[in-house]
Each structure stands twice: as C-alpha cells, then as structure tokens.
C-alpha positions in Angstrom: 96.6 131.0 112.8 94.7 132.8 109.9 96.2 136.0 111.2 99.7 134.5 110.4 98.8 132.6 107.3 97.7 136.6 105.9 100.7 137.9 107.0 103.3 135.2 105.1 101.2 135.6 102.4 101.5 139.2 102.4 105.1 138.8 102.9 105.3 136.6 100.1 103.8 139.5 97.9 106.4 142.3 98.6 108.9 141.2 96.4 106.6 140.4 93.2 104.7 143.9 94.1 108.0 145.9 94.7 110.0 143.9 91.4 106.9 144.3 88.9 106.0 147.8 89.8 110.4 149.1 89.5 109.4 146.8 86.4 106.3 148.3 84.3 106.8 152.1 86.0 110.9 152.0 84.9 110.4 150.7 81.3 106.8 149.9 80.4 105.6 147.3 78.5 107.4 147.7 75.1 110.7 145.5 76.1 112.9 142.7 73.9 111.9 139.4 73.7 115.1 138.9 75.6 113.9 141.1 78.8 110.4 139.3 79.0 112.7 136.1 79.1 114.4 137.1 82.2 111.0 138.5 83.4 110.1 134.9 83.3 113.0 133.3 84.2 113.2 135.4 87.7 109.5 135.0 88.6 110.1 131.1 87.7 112.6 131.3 90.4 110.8 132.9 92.9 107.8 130.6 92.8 110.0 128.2 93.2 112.0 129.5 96.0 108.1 129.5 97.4 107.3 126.2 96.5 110.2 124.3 98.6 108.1 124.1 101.5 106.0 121.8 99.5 108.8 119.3 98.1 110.3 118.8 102.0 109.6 115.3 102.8 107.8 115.3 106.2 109.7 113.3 109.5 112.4 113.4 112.3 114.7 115.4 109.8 112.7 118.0 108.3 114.7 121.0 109.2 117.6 119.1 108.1 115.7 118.5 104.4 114.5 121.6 104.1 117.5 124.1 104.9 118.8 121.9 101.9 116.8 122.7 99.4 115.8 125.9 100.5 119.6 126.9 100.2 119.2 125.6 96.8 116.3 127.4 95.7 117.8 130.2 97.4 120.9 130.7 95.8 119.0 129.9 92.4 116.8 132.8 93.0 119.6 135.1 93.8 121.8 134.1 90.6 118.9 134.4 88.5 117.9 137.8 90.0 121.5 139.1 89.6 121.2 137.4 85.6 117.9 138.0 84.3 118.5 141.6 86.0 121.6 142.1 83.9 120.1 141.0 80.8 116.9 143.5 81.3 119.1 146.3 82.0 120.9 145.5 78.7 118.3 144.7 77.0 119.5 142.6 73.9 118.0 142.6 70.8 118.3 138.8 70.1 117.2 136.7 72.9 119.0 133.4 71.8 121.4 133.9 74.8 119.3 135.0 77.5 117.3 131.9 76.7 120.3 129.6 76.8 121.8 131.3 80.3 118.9 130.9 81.9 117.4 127.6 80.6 121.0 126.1 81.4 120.9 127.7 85.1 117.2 126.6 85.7 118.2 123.0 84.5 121.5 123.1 86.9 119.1 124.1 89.8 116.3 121.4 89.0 119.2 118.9 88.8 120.8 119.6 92.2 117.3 120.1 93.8 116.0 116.8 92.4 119.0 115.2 93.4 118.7 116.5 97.3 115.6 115.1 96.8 116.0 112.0 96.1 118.7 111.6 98.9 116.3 113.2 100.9 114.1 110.5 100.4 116.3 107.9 101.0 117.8 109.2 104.2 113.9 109.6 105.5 112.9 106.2 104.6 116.5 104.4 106.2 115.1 106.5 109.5 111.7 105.3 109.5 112.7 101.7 108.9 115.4 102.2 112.0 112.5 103.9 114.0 110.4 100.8 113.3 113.0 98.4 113.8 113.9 100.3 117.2 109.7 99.9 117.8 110.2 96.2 117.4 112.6 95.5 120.2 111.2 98.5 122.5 107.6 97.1 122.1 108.2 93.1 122.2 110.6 93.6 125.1 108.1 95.2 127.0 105.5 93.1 126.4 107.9 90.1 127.3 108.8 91.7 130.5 104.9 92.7 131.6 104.3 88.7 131.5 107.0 87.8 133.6 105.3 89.5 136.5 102.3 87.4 136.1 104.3 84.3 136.5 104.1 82.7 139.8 106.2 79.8 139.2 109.6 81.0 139.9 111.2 78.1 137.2 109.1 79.5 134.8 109.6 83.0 135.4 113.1 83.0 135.0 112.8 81.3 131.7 110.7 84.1 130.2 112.7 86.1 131.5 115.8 84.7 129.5 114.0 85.2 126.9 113.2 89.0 127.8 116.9 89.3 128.2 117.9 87.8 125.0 115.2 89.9 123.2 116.1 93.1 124.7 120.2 92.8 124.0 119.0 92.0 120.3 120.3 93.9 117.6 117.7 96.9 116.8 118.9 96.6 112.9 117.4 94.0 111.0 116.8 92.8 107.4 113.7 91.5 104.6 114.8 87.5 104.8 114.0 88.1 108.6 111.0 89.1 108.4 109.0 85.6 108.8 111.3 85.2 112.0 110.5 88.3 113.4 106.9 87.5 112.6 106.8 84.6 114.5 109.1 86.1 117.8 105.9 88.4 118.2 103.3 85.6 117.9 105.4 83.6 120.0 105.2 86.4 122.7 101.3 86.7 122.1 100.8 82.7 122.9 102.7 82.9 126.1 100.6 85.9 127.1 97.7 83.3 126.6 99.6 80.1 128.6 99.9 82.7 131.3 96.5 84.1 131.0 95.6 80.5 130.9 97.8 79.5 134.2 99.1 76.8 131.8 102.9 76.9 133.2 103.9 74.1 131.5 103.1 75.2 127.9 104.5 78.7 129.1 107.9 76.9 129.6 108.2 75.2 126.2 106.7 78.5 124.3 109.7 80.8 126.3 112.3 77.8 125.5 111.1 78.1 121.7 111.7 82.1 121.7 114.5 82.0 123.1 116.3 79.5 120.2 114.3 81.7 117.6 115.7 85.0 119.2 119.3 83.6 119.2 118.8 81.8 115.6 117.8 85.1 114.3 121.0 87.5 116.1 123.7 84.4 115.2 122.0 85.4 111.4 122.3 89.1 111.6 126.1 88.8 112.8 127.3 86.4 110.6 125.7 88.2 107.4 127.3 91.4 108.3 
C-alpha cells in the first residue's frame, strides 16, 4: 500500500518536474508579469485536477461522481495549459488580459464543478434515503416473518402473517409526515415479538390486527398523495 501511495505520488510529480524545469531552463526567471500569471493560473489548475479526489462525495455512485468532475477538472487543466502556454510563449507586456482570460476560465470551471457538486450531493442523499427506506421494508419484513414461525396457534399465525404480507408488498418509498407511522409499525412488530415470547396469543392477535390497519392506513396515504 505505501509502495503504491510513492508511486502516485511520484506520478503526480512528473508533470510539475518536467513543466517547471522546460520552464526556468527555457526562459529563466526574468519573465512579464503576464507569464508569471499563466505560471499560476496552470499550476492552479493542476492542483486542482489533483484535488478532485477529495471533493467526490463517498457512496453507491462514486465512480459516477467522480468521472464527473474529474472530466471537469480535466478539460480545465488542458484549456488552461493550452492558454496560459500561449500567453508565456508571447509573453505580453501588460498583463491586464492574461489576468482576465484566465480569471474568467477559472471562475467558469469553479462554477460548473460547484454545480456538479451540488447535484452530486443531491443525487447521493436521494440514494441513501431510498437505501434506508428499502432497509425499512427488508428489515421489518423479516423480522415479521421470523415471528410467524414461533406461532403455534394456526389462527394466530395466519394473522401475522397478513400482516407480513401487507408489510412486504408496501411501497419502499416513503415521506417526513410518515415518519411517526412508521415509527410505531416497528414498535408494533417489537411488542408482538414479546406476546409471542410471552405465549400470550391473544394479545399477539389484536397487536397483528393493529399493524395490519396501520400498514394499510399508511400505503392508502402514500398512493393518494402521489
């Protein structure tokens, strides 16, 4: 791992090794305000090219987040290598427009790459709220279905298992105003884990009939207000 970690690093180097040395060796240090602009300007966009990795937001879609922005940074390195490089070859005298050409195409590139950003960050947090929402259903069904194994009683059984099959067939989707509902499906679920544990049938039966008008309360809401 450290091996690999030295070798991006060193990879990372070449370019401001190679560049700077063509750089100093070609024309020295005495250069126009305007060249040290574009200097600036094209390491700015390197180190920002570098930095991308850091601004990826982490989940299921990372590639997907990152090829994004690293296309940006990417073709924002390459414009401003092709710019700045044209402005140092010509070397200006005044440096009023290498300034403005290259403050205007670094403030394009933050846009767009704040902007992918911010969709990033939107797109990651719709998936983790589906992913938790998908939880919900995967992890109260199952628990649902685990207790209707324990039941002996066939009568009761098949209740809770209505209720399973009403719970599993729900909508994975949900919403904020259902979130006291949902709250009380899974402590509904919890207290006939404990009638069962408890051998307490009869309690078992009205808890399942309870969850199962919750469970249908709460999917008649969800299709009605969409």
């Amino acid at each position: 791992m450290k091996k690999i970690s030295a070798l991006w690093i060193i990879l990372n180097l070449i370019f401001l090794i190679v560049f700077n040395a063509v750089f100093f060796v070609a024309g020295g240090i005495e250069r126009n305000v305007s060249v040290w602009v574009s200097y600036g300007f094209i390491h700015f966009a390197y180190f920002m090219l570098l930095l991308t990795q850091k601004l990826i937001r982490k989940g299921k879609s990372s590639a997907v987040f990152g090829f994004s922005l690293y296309l940006i940074s990417a073709v924002y390195f390459l414009i401003q290598l092709v710019v700045g490089m044209i402005f140092i070859l010509a070397s200006p005298e005044g440096y009023t427009t290498a300034l403005l050409v290259q403050l205007c195409a670094a403030g394009l590139y933050g846009i767009m790459l704040v902007s992918h950003m911010i969709a990033n960050e939107k797109t990651a947090d719709a998936e983790e709220k589906r992913h938790h929402q998908i939880d919900y259903i995967k992890d109260a069904s199952v628990k649902l279905k685990g207790l209707s194994y324990r039941i002996g009683e066939k009568k009761i059984r098949k209740k809770v298992e209505r209720a399973y099959d009403a719970l599993y067939s729900s909508p994975v989707k949900s919403r904020p105003d259902l979130a006291s509902m949902e709250d009380c499906i899974l402590m509904s679920i919890h207290e006939i884990g404990d009638a069962v544990s408890a051998e307490n049938n009869e309690k078992a039966a009205s808890l399942a009939d309870s969850l199962l008008t919750v469970l249908n309360e709460r999917n008649m809401r969800l299709k009605l207000l969409n």
